[in-house]
C-alpha positions, 0 to 999 in steps of 0.5 A: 571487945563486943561484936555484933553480925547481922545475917550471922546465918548466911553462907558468909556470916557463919563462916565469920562467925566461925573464924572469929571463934577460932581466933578468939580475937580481933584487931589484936583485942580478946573478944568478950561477947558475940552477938549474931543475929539473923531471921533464923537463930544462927547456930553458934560456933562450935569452940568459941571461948567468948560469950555467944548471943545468938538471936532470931530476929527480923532486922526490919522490925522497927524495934530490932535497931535499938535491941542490936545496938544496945550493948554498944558492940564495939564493930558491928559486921553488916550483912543482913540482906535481901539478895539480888534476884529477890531484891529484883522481884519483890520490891518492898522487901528489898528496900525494907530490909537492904535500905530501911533497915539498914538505915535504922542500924546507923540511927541506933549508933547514932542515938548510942552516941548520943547517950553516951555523951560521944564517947560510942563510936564503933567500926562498921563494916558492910557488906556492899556490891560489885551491883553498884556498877552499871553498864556500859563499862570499860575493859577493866573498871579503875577505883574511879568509875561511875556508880551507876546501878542497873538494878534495884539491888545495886541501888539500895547497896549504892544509897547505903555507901553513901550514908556510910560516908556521910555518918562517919565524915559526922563520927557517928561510926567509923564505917567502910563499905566492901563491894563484894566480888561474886563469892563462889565456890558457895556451899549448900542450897541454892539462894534466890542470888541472881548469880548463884549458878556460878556457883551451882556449875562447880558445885553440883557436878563435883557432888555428882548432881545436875546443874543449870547454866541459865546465861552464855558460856561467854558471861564474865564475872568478878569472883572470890572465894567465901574464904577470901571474903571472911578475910576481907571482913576480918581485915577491914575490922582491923584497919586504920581507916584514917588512910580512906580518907572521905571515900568510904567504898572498897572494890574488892580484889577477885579474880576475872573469868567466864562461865567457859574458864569455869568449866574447864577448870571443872574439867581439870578437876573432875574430868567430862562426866562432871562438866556433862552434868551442866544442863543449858537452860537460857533465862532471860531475867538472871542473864540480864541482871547480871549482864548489867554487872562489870566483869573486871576490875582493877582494885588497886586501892583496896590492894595497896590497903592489904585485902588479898583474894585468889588469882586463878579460878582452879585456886578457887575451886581448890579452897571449895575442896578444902573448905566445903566440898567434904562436908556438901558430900557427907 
C-alpha cells in the first residue's frame, strides 16, 4: 500500500506519520512507501519499516497536484491547511491553499483515473472542521444541522465537503471529510489557530510558563485529543464507506467543556500555582471567531461507524502527560 499526507509536518501529520510507522500497515495491508509532503520537509518517522519520501513542497504551487498524485498512492491523508486565524486575516492565502489547492489535489486523481483507464481510485480523507457550522445554534448540534459557516476558514472547509461528495458520488475517489473537533492538549509553540489557547491554558502552566486566556472563562468548546484524532484518520482509512451513503461529512465524537471546566481540571492536576500562571487578556478578534463555533454535538453517526474520542477533559489532560508533556519539558 502507497500513502500519501499532506501537511505531514504539523502537529497531527507527524504523529500519523509516526502511528502509521509503528504499525507498519493500514487497513489490514503492509504499507510499501510513504510520502509526506508539507512547506517544510517533515522529519521522517523514526523506525518505520516501508519506504519514506519526505518532501518540501508548496501544495499551492501549480504544479505540486500532479507530483503528489503520480505514484497513485492508494489513501491520500489531506491535511495541509492554512489555519482559522490565518485564514481570517489573510484572505488570498486561505483560499489558495484551503480551497484551490485542494481542488487541484482531486483534478491530479481525477486525471490519475483517467490515464489509468478508471482502474485508480483511491481513499481520501480530509481533514474538515467543527468551523463549517455557524450560529446561532441549539444546545446540542445533531448530524442533521445547517452548515453554515461564520467565517472564511469555516467556508473554504465546507466548499471542500461538498466537492468530496460530488467527486466520489462520479468515482473519482472514495472520500470522507472528518470535521474535527478542537484538538487539545496541542504540544510545542503556538500556531496562528484562533483556538490555540485552549491549548496553551494547560499547556504552559503544566511547563511552568505563563499562558494567555484571551475569551470568558464561560467559552464552550467541542474538543479531543491529538491521540484521538490520529485514531480517527487511521480509522476512516480502513472503513467501509459504502455505509455513508451520498453524506460524505463526519462530526467528529469529543468531549463538550468550557474554559472554567478547563481550569479546574488543571487544578486537579497541577494544583493553584499552575492555574495562577493564566493571565486574562480580552481579544476581540479570537473571542468572536470562536464564538461563532458550536460547542456541543451529538455525533451519533460517526459513533455508530466506530470513531471514539475521549469523555472527560482530565482524560484528556492524562493522554497530553502521556504522550507529550515530558517531551515539552525536556
Amino acid at each position: 500500500m502507497r500513502i500519501l499526507v499532506t501537511g505531514a509536518a504539523g502537529m497531527i501529520g507527524r504523529k500519523l506519520s509516526a502511528r502509521l510507522a509503528a504499525d507498519g500497515a493500514l487497513a489490514g495491508r503492509p504499507i510499501e512507501t510513504a510520502h509526506l509532503v508539507d512547506v517544510v520537509a517533515p522529519a521522517p518517522p523514526a523506525g518505520a519499516r516501508f519506504a519514506t519520501l519526505s518532501e518540501a513542497l508548496d501544495v499551492a504551487a501549480a504544479s505540486t497536484a500532479a507530483k503528489m498524485i503520480a505514484a497513485r498512492p492508494d489513501v491520500v491523508f489531506h491535511l495541509a491547511a492554512v489555519v482559522s486565524g490565518e485564514a481570517e486575516s489573510d484572505f488570498d492565502k486561505g483560499y489558495a491553499v484551503n480551497l484551490e489547492a485542494t481542488r487541484a489535489l482531486f483534478e491530479a486523481i481525477r486525471h490519475e483515473r483517467d490515464r489509468s483507464g478508471g482502474a485508480y481510485r483511491p481513499r481520501l480523507v480530509y481533514a474538515s472542521s467543527i468551523a463549517v457550522f455557524g450560529a446561532p445554534f441549539p444546545e446540542t448540534i445533531d448530524d442533521d444541522f445547517l452548515v453554515a459557516p461564520l467565517t472564511s476558514y469555516g467556508a473554504q472547509k465546507a466548499i471542500v465537503e461538498l466537492l468530496i461528495a460530488d467527486y466520489s458520488r462520479r468515482g473519482i475517489f472514495d472520500g470522507v471529510a472528518l470535521r474535527l473537533p478542537t484538538i487539545v492538549v496541542r504540544p510545542g509553540p503556538a500556531n496562528r489557530a484562533a483556538s490555540g489557547f485552549f491549548s496553551s491554558i494547560i499547556r504552559e502552566p503544566l511547563s511552568g510558563r505563563e499562558a494567555i486566556l484571551p475569551v470568558p472563562e464561560t467559552m464552550r468548546h467541542w474538543c479531543a485529543s491529538p491521540r484521538a484524532a490520529v485514531g480517527f484518520f487511521l480509522h476512516a482509512a480502513a472503513l467501509d464507506l459504502d455505509r455513508l451513503g451520498p453524506r460524505r461529512s463526519l462530526t467528529m465524537p469529543g468531549f463538550s467543556t468550557t474554559v472554567g471546566e478547563q481550569i479546574e481540571a488543571l487544578r486537579r492536576v497541577g494544583g493553584d500555582p499552575a492555574v495562577r500562571l493564566i493571565r486574562r487578556h480580552a481579544d476581540e478578534s479570537s473571542a468572536r471567531i470562536v464564538a461563532g463555533w458550536p460547542g456541543r454535538f451529538a455525533a451519533r453517526r460517526a459513533e455508530a461507524l466506530g470513531f471514539v474520542a475521549e469523555s472527560s477533559f482530565d482524560e484528556i489532560i492524562r493522554v497530553y502527560l502521556e504522550d507529550d508533556h515530558v517531551a515539552a519539558v525536556a
